[in-house]
NUMARTOR-900661 format. One record per atom (N, C-alpha, C): residue number from 1; atom name; x, y, z. Coordinates in pm, 1 decimal. Example, Ala and Ser with C-alpha at 12.3 -4.5 7.8 and 13.67 -1.06 7.14 Angstrom:
REM residues 2
ATOM | nr | atom | east | north | up
ATOM | 1 | N | 1319.0 | -569.0 | 780.0
ATOM | 1 | CA | 1230.0 | -450.0 | 780.0
ATOM | 1 | C | 1320.0 | -330.0 | 780.0
ATOM | 2 | N | 1285.0 | -225.0 | 708.0
ATOM | 2 | CA | 1367.0 | -106.0 | 714.0
ATOM | 2 | C | 1290.0 | 3.0 | 787.0
END
This chain:
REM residues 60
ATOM | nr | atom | east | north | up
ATOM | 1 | N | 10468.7 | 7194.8 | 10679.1
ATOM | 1 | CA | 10488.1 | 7327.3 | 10733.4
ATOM | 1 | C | 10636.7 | 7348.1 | 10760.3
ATOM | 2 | N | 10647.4 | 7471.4 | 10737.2
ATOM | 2 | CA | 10858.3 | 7544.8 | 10763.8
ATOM | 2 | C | 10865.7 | 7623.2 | 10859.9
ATOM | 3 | N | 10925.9 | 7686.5 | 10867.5
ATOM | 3 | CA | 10972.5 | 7772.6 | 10959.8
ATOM | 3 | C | 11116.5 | 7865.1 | 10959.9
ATOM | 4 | N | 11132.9 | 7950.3 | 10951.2
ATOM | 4 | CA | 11321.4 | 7950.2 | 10921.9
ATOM | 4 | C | 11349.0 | 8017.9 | 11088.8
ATOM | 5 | N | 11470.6 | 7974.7 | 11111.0
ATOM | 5 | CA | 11510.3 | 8014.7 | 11311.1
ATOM | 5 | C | 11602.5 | 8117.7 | 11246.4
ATOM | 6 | N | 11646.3 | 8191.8 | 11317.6
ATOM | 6 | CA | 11683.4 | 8267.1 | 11350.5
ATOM | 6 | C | 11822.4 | 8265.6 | 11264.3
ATOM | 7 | N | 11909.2 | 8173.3 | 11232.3
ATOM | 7 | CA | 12041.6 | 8143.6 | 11177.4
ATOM | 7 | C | 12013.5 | 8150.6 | 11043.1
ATOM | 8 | N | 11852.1 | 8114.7 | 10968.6
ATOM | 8 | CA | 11839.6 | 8086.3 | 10826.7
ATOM | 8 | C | 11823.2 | 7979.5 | 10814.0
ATOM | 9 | N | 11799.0 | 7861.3 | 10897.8
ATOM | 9 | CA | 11782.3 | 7715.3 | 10859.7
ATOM | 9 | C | 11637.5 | 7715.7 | 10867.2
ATOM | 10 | N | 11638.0 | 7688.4 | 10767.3
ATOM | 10 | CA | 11434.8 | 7542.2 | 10704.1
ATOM | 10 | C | 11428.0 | 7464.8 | 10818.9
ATOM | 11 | N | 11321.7 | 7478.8 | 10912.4
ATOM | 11 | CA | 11276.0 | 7427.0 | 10987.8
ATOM | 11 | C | 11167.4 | 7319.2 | 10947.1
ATOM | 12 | N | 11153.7 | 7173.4 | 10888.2
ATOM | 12 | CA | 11042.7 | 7116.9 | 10895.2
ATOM | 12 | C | 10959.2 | 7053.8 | 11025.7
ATOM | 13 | N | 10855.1 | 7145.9 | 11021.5
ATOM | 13 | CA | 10732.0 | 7094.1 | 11130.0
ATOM | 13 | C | 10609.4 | 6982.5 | 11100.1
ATOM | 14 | N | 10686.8 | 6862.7 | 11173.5
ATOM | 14 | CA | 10546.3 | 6772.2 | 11098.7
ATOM | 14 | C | 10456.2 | 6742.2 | 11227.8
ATOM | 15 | N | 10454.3 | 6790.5 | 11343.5
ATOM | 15 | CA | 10359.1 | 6793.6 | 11477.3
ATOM | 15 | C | 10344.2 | 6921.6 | 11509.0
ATOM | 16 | N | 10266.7 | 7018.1 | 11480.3
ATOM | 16 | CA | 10279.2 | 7140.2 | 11515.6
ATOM | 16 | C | 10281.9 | 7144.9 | 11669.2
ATOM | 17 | N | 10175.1 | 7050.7 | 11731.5
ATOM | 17 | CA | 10159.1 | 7076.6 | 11823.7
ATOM | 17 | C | 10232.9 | 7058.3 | 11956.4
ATOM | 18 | N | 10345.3 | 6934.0 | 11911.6
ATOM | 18 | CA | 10458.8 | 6889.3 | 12007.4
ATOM | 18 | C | 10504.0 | 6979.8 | 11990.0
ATOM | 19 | N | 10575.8 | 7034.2 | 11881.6
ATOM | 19 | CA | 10700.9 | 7148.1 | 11834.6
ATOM | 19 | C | 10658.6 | 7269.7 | 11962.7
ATOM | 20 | N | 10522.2 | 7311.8 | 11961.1
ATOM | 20 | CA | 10516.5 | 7431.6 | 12004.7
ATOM | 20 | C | 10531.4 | 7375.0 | 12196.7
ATOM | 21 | N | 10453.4 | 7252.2 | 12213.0
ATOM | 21 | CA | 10498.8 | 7225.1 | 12374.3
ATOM | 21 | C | 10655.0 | 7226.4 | 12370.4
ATOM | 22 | N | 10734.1 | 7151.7 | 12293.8
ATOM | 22 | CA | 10845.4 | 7152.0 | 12310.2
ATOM | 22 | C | 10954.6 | 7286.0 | 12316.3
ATOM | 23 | N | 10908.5 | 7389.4 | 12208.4
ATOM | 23 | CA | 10987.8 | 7478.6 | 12206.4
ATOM | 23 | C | 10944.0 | 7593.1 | 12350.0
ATOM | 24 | N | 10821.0 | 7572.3 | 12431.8
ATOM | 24 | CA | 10809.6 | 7628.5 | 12486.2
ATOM | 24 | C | 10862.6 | 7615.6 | 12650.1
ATOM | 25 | N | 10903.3 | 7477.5 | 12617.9
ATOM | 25 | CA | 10979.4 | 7395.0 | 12713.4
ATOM | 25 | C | 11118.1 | 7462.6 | 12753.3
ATOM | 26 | N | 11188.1 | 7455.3 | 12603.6
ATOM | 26 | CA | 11300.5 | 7509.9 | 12623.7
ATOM | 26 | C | 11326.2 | 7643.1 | 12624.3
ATOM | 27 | N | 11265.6 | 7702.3 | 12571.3
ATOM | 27 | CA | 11274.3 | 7870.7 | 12610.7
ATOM | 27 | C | 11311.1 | 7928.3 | 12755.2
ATOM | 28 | N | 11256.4 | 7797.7 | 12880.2
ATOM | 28 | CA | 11263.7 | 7855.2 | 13006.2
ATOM | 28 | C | 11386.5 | 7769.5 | 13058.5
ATOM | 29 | N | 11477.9 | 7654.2 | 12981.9
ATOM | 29 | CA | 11614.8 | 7644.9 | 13079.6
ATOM | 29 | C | 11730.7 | 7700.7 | 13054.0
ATOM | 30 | N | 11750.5 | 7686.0 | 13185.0
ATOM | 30 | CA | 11909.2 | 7788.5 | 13262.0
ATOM | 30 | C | 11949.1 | 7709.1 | 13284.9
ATOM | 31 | N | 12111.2 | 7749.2 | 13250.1
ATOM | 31 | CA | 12206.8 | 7686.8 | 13395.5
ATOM | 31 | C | 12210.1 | 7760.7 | 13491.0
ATOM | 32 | N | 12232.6 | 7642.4 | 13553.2
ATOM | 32 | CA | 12263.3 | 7725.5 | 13789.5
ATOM | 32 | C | 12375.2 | 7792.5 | 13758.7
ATOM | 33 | N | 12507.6 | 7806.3 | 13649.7
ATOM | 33 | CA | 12594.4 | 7826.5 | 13717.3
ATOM | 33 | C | 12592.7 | 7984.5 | 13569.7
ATOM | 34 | N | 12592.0 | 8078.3 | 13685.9
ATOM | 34 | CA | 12620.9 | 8202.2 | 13626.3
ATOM | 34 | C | 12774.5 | 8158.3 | 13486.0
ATOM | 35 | N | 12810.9 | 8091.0 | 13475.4
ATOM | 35 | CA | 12949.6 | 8131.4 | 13391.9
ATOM | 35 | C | 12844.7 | 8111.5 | 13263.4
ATOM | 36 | N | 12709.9 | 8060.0 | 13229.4
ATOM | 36 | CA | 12672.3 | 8012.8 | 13087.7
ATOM | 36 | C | 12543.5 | 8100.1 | 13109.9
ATOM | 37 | N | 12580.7 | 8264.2 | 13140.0
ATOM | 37 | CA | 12465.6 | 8332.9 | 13099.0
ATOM | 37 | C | 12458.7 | 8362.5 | 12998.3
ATOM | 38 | N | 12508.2 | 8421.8 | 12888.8
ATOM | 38 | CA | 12543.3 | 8440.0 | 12815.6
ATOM | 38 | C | 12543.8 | 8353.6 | 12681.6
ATOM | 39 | N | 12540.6 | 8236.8 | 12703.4
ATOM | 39 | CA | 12437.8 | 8125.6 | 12644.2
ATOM | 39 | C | 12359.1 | 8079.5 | 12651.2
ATOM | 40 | N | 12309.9 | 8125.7 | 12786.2
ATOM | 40 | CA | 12147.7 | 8102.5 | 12816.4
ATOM | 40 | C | 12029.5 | 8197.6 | 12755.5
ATOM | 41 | N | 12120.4 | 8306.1 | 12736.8
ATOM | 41 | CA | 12052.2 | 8444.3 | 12644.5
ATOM | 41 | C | 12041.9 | 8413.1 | 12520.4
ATOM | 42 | N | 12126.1 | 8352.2 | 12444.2
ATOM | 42 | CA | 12119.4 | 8333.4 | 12328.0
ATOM | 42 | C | 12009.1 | 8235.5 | 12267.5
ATOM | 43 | N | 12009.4 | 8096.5 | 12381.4
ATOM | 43 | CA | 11901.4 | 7982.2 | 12351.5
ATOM | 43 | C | 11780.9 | 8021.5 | 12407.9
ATOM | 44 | N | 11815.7 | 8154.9 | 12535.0
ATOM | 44 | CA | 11618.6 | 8215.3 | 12514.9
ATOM | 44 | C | 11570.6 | 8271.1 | 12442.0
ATOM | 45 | N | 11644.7 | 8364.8 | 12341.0
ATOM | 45 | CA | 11676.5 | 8377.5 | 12259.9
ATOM | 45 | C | 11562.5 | 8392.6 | 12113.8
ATOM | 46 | N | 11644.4 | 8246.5 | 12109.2
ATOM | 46 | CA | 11652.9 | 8118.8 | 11984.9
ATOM | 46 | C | 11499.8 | 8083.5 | 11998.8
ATOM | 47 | N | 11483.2 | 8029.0 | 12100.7
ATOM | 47 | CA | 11352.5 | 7932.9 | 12120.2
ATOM | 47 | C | 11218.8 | 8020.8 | 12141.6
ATOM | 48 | N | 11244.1 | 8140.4 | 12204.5
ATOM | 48 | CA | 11133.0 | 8229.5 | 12174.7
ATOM | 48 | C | 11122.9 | 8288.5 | 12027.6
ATOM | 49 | N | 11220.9 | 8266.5 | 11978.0
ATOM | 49 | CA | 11175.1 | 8324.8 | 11844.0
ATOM | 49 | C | 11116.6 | 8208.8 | 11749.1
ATOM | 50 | N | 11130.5 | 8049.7 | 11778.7
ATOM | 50 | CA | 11063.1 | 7962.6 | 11729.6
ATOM | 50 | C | 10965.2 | 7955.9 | 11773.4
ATOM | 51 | N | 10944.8 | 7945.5 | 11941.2
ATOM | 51 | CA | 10812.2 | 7959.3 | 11970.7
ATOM | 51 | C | 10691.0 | 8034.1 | 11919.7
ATOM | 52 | N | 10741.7 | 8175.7 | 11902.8
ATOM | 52 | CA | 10603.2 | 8273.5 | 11853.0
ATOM | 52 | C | 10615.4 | 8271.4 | 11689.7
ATOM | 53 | N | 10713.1 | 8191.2 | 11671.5
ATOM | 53 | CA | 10685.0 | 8127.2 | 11507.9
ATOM | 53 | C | 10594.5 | 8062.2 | 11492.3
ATOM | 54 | N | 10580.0 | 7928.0 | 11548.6
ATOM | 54 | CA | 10499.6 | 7827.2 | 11572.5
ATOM | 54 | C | 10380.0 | 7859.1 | 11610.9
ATOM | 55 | N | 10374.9 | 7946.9 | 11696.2
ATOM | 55 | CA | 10252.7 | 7980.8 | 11745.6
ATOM | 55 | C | 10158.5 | 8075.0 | 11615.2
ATOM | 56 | N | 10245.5 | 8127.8 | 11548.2
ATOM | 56 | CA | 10194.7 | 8206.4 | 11436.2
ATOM | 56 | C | 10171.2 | 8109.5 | 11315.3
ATOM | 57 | N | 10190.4 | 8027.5 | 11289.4
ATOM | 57 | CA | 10163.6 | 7896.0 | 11257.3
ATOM | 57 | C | 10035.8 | 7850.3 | 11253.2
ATOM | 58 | N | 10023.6 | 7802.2 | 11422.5
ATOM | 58 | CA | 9882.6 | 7755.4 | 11469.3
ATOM | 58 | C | 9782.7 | 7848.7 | 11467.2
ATOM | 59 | N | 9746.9 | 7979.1 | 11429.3
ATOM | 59 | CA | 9669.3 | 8072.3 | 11423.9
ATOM | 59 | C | 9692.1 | 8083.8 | 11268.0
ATOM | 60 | N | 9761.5 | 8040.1 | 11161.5
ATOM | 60 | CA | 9694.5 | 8065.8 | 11028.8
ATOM | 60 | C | 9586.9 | 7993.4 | 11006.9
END
């Protein structure tokens, strides 16, 4: 199974099911320190858009 993120990179998925605990993991961290909001937007981003990849995945 593939996936492409958001940049255009081939994602190979060989655990669907870690991938999706995992990406759903990271979708929710922050830094404490306001100066890396702005990259925190980007990797929530990122990972919600793998997440409901994955998840669209596990429902074919």
């Amino acid at each position: 199974m593939k996936i492409i993120d958001l940049e255009g990179k081939e994602i190979a998925v060989t655990d669907l099911s870690l991938a999706i605990l995992q990406a759903d993991d990271y979708r929710h961290y922050r830094h404490s320190n306001a100066e890396f909001a702005e990259f925190d937007d980007k990797q929530r981003r990122y990972w919600e858009d793998i997440y409901q990849k994955l998840l669209k995945l596990k429902n074919e």
